[in-house]
C-alpha positions as semicolon CSV with decimal commas, in nm:
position;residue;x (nm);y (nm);z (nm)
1;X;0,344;6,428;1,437
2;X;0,075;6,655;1,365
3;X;0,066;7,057;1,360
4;X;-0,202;7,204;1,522
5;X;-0,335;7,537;1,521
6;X;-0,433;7,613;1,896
7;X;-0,127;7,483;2,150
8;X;-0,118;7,469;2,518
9;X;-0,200;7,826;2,725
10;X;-0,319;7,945;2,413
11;X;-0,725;8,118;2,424
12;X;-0,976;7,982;2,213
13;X;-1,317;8,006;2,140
14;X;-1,587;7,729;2,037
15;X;-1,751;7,783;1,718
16;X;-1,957;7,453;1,700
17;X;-2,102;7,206;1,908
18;X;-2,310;7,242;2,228
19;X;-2,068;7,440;2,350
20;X;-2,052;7,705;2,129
21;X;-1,955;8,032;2,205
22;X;-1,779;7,950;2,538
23;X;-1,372;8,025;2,560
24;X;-1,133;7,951;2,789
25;X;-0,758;7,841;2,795
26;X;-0,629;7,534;2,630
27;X;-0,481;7,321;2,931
28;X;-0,383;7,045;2,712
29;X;-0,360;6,906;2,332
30;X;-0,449;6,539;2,249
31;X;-0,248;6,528;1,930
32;X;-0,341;6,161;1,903
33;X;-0,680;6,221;1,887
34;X;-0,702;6,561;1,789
35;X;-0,872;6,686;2,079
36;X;-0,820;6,942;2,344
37;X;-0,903;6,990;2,736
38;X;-1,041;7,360;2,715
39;X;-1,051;7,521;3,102
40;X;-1,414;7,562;3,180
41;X;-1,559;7,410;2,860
42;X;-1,728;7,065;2,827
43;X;-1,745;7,000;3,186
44;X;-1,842;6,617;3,261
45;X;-1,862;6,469;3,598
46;X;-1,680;6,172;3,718
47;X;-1,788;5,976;4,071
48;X;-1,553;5,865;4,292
49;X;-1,543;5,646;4,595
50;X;-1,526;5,670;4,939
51;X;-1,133;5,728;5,021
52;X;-0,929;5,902;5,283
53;X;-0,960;6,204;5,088
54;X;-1,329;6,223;5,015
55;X;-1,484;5,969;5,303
56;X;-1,847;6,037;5,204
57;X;-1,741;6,000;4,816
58;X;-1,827;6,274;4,565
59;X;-1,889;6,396;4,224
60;X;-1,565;6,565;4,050
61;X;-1,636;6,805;3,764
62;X;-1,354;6,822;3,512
63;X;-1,288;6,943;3,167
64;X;-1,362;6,653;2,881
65;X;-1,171;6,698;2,524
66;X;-1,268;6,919;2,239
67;X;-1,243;6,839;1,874
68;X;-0,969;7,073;1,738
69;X;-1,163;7,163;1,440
70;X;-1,442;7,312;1,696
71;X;-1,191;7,562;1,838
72;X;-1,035;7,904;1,670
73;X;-0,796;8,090;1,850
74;X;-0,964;8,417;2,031
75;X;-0,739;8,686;1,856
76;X;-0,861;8,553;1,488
77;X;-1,260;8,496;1,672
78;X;-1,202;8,884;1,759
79;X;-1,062;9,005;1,418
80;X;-1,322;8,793;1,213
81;X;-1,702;8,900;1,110
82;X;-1,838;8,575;1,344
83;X;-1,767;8,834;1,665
84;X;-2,127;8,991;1,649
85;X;-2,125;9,366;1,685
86;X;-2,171;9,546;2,001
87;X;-2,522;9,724;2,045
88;X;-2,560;9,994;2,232
């Protein structure tokens, strides 16, 4: 099995993609893809049908995967020169 360096509960930030610069928590790890479900981040939407639970149907937003090499933990993002520098 693979090591990865972000793990569940951990916060990350995205440094490429069209998500960059969003961060959340990591909710899960998809070691067999290496991917991960970031809270928040790459949103997609998913329709469902009419059921007892939603009888006119609806659209469901929910968190799609990340590539792993896309993410860096938010304490390293922090300590590193990518953090821009506050303006006053």
């Amino acid at each position: 099995m693979q090591k990865f360096h972000v793990k569940r509960n951990d916060q990350v930030v995205v440094i490429a993609g069209s998500q960059k610069g969003k961060s959340g928590k990591v909710l899960e790890v998809l070691a067999a893809k290496s991917r991960a479900r970031v809270e928040g981040v790459g949103l997609i939407k998913r329709h469902l049908k009419k059921s007892q639970e939603h009888p006119q149907g609806t659209i469901a937003e929910r968190e799609g995967s990340i590539h792993i090499s896309n993410l860096m933990l938010q304490s390293v993002f922090d300590a590193s020169k990518r953090k821009k520098p506050a303006t006053a």
